[in-house]
C-alpha atoms as one frame of an Amber mdcrd trajectory, in Angstrom:
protein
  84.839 156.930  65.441  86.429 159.355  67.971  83.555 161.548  69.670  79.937
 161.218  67.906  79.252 161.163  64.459  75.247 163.112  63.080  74.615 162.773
  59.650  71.355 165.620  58.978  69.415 165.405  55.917  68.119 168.444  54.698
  66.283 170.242  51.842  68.695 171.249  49.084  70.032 173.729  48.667  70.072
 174.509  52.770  73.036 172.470  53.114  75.798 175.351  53.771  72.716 176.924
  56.221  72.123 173.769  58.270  75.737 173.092  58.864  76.386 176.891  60.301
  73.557 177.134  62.395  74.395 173.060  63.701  77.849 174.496  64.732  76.501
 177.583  66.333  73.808 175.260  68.239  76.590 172.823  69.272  79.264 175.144
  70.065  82.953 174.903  70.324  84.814 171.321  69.162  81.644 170.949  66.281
  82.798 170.349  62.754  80.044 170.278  60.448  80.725 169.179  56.317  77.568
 170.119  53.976  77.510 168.346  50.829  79.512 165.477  51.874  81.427 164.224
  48.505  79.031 166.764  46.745  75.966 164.780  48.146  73.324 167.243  48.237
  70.868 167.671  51.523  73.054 165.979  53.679  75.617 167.430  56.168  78.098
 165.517  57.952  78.574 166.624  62.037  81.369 165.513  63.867  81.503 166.871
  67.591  82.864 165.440  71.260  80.674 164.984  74.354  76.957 163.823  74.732
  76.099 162.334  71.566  71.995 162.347  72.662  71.753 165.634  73.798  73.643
 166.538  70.506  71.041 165.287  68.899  68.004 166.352  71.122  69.652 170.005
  70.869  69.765 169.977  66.582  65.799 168.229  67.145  65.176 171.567  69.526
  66.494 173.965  67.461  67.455 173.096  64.090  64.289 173.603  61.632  66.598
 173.004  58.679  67.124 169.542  59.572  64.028 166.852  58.044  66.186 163.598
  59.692  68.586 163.757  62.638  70.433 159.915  62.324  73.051 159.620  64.917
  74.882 157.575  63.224  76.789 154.034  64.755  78.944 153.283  62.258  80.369
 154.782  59.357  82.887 151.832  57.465  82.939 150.823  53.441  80.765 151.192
  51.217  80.643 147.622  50.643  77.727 144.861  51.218  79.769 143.242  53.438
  80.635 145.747  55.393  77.159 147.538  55.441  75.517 144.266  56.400  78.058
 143.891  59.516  77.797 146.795  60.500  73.695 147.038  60.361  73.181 143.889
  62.025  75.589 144.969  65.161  73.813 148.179  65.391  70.168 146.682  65.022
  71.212 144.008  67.643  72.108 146.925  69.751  68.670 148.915  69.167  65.710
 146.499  68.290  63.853 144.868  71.473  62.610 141.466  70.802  59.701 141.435
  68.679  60.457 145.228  67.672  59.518 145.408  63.393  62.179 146.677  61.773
  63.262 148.042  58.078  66.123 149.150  55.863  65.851 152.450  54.200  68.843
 153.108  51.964  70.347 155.735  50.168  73.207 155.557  47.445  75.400 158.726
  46.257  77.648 157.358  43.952  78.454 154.729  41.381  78.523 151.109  42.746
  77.963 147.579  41.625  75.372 147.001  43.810  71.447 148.996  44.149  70.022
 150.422  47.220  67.057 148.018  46.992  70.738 145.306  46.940  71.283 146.938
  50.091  67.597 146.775  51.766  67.746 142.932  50.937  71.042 142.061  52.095
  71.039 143.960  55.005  67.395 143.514  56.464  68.568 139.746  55.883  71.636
 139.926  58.007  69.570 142.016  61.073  67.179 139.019  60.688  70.282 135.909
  61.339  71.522 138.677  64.222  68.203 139.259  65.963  65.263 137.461  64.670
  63.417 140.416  64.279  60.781 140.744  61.577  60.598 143.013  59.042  57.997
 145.324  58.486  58.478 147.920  55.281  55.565 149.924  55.538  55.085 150.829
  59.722  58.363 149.177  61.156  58.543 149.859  64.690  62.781 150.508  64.207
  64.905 151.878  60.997  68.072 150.945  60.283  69.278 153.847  57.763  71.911
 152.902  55.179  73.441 156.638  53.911  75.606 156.170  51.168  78.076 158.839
  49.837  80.973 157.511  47.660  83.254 155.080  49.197  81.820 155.554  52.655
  78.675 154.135  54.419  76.995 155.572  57.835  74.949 153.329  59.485  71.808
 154.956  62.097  69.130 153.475  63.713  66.050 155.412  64.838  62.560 154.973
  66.084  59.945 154.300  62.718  58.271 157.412  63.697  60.682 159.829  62.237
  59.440 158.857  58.981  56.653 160.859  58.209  54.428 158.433  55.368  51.789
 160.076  53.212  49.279 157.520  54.307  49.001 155.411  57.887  46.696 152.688
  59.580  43.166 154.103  59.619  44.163 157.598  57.615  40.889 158.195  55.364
  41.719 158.123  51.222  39.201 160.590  50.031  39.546 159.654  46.230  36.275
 157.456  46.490  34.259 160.314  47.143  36.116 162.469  45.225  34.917 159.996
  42.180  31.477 160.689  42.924  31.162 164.144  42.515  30.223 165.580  39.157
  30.518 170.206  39.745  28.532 172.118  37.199  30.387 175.511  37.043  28.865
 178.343  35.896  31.644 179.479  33.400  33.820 183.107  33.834  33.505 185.346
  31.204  34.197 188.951  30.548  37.884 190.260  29.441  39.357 187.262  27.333
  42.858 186.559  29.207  40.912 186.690  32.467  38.548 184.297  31.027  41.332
 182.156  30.084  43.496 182.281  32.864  39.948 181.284  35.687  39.164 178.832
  33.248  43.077 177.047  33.343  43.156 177.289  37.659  39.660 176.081  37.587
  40.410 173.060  34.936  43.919 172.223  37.750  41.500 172.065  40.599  38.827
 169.746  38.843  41.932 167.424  37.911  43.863 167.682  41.012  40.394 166.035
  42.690  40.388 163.874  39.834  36.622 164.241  39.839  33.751 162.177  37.805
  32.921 165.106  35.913  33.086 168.825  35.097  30.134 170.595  33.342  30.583
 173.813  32.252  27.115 175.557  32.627  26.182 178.751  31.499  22.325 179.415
  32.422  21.927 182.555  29.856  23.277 183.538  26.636  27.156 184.134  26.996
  29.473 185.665  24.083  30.928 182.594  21.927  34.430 184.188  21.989  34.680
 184.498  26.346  32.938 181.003  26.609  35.708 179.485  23.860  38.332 181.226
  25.852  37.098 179.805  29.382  36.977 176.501  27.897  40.500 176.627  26.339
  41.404 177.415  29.975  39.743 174.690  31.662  41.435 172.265  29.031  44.324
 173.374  29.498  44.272 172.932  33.035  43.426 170.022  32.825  45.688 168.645
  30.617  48.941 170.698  32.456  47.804 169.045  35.705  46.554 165.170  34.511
  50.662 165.175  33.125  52.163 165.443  36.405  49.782 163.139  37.571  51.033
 160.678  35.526  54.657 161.001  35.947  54.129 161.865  39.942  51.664 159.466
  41.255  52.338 155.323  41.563  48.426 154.270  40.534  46.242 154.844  37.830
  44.877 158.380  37.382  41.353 159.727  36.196  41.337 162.415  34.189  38.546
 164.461  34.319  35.826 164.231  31.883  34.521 168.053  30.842  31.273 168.557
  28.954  29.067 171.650  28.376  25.669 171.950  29.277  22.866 173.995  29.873
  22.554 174.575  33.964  18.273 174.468  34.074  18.982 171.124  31.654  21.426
 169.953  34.251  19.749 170.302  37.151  16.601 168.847  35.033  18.979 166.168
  34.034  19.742 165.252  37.612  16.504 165.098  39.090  16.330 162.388  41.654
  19.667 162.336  42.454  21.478 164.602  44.880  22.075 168.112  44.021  24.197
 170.422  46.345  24.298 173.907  45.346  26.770 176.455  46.559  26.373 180.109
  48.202  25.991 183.138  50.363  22.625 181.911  51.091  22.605 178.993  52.177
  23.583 177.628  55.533  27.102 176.549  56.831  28.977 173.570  56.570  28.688
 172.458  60.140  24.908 172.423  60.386  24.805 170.598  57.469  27.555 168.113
  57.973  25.623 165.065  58.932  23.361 165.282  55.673  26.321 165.663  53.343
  27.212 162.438  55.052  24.679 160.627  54.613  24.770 162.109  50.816  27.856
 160.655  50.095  27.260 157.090  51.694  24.289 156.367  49.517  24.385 158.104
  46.791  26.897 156.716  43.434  27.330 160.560  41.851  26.651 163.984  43.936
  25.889 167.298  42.099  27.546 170.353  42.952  26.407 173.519  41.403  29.417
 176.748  41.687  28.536 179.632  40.389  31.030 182.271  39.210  30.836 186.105
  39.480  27.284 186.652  40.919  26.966 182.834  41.732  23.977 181.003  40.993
  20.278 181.807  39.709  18.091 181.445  43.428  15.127 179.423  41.559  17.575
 176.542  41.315  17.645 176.437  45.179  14.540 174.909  45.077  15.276 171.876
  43.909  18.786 171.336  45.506  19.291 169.107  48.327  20.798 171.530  50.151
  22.514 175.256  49.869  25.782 175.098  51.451  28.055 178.085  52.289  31.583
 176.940  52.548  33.103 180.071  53.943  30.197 182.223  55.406  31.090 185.530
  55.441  33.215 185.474  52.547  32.383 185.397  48.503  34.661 182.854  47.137
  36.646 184.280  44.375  35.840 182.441  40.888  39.251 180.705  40.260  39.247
 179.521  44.004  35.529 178.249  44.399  35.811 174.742  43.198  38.847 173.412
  45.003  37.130 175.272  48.423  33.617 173.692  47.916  35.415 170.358  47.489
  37.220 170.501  50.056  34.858 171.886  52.589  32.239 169.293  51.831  35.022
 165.975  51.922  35.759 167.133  55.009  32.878 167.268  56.351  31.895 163.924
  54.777  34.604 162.550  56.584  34.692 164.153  59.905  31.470 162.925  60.472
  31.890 159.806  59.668  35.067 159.311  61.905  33.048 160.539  64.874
């Protein structure tokens, strides 16, 4: 390759963006290719001089650009020329005992897969360096880019991958399966019933909670309550199917029921019951009890109320009152997902400390 070679990868659709503002960063000599071959979210920079502080400049400046991969070689897109040219880049990159792992992308029709590629690849860096592989926190990655006919080979530190999960991140879905929220339903004008009911029914799901109760505490019009609960369903059901297709694990879905909110709270006695309000006191104060609520308790009540939030003789047998946002009175549609959120994190900010 004469000069340096950056291959950016970019959200779609900002390919034409990234590419201008890369040659207006880099100035005169640039040439910058979006949509290599028609490959979406990648652009193709070709430049003379400093090939690091090409790349430090486009880390600087350019926000259009998720990966910056200086790339070492760019040769056939064959296996045996990938794995060559992989293994004399990694020897060139990985310290001894440095992890490594092959992350590879194909454009194109070929007779081999990318997870081909990963295999024969991370097994040639092996016979070159010894290294060992590690595919989930590698210390070094040796990218594999793939558009048509042509290969480009980078190596970067493991940290430019940004994983959902890391060593010691928390995964709230255990507590998340212990909470059961009795909502007060929304009622009143039947679309707006409907429409609270559907965001409140996403939330529930999206949490993939034990349980949602829908709990009216007086006599409500059969119509508006029918209405909320179509919503809720609905929501439910719109969210618990992109669950499905989106997520690599088994999913929950939510199990709704109706009940009375005295009965509930009757119901519950004995166990811990954390209502939501104005009234109560703030998250912080109360952070080391929710805790401690959490750790030893198998299900935790949450009470949410809806327009003028819950009846004040049930605050005498909660566990606590919380108020999640003081200050503020949660809108209806937005309650759930806030309470939840504010009283996970707590849970596990205290426990961390």
């Amino acid at each position: 390759m004469a000069g340096w070679t950056i291959l950016l990868k970019t959200p779609r659709g900002l390919e034409r963006v990234a590419a201008s503002r890369a040659e207006e960063l880099l100035g005169e000599g640039v040439r910058a290719v979006p949509a290599p071959g028609g490959a979406l979210g990648l652009v193709v920079l070709e430049g003379p001089g400093d090939a690091e502080e090409a790349r430090r400049r486009l880390e600087e400046e350019l926000m259009e650009a998720e990966k910056i991969l200086p790339v070492e070689a760019r040769v056939s897109a064959t296996l045996e020329e990938i794995c060559r040219a992989a293994a004399e880049a990694a020897v060139k990159h990985l310290k001894p005992g440095e992890t490594f792992a092959v992350r590879t992308t194909r454009r194109g029709r070929h007779p081999f897969t990318s997870i081909d590629v990963n295999v024969r690849a991370g097994a040639c860096i092996q016979e070159a360096t010894g290294n060992p592989v590690n595919l989930d926190y590698p210390d070094k990655i040796v990218w594999v880019e793939i558009v048509g006919s042509e290969a480009f080979i980078s190596v970067t530190d493991g940290g430019v991958e940004r994983k959902k999960t890391y060593p010691g991140k928390p995964d709230v879905t255990a507590l998340l399966a212990k909470i059961s929220v009795a909502q007060v339903p929304y009622t009143g004008d039947l679309r707006g019933a409907r429409k609270v009911g559907e965001r409140i029914g996403r939330a529930a799901q999206t949490f993939e909670l034990r349980e949602l109760v829908i709990a009216p505490f007086k006599p409500v019009d059969a119509a508006e309550l029918a209405e909320f609960i179509r919503g809720v369903m609905e929501g439910v059901k719109s969210r618990y199917e992109i669950q499905l297709r989106a997520y690599g694990r088994r999913v929950r879905r939510v199990k709704v029921v109706v009940q009375d909110l005295y009965q509930f709270v009757r119901d519950r006695r004995g166990e811990p019951i954390i209502a939501t309000s104005t009234r109560g006191r703030v998250v912080a104060e109360l952070a080391e009890q929710i805790r401690r609520v959490f750790e030893e308790h198998d299900r935790v009540n949450v009470l949410i109320g809806a327009r003028e939030g819950l009846p004040t003789g049930l605050f005498r047998y909660a566990t606590m009152v919380v108020d999640v946002a003081p200050g503020v009175t949660l809108a209806t549609d937005v309650a759930l997902s806030s309470c939840i959120v504010a009283l996970v994190d707590a849970a596990l900010t205290v426990a961390k400390s």
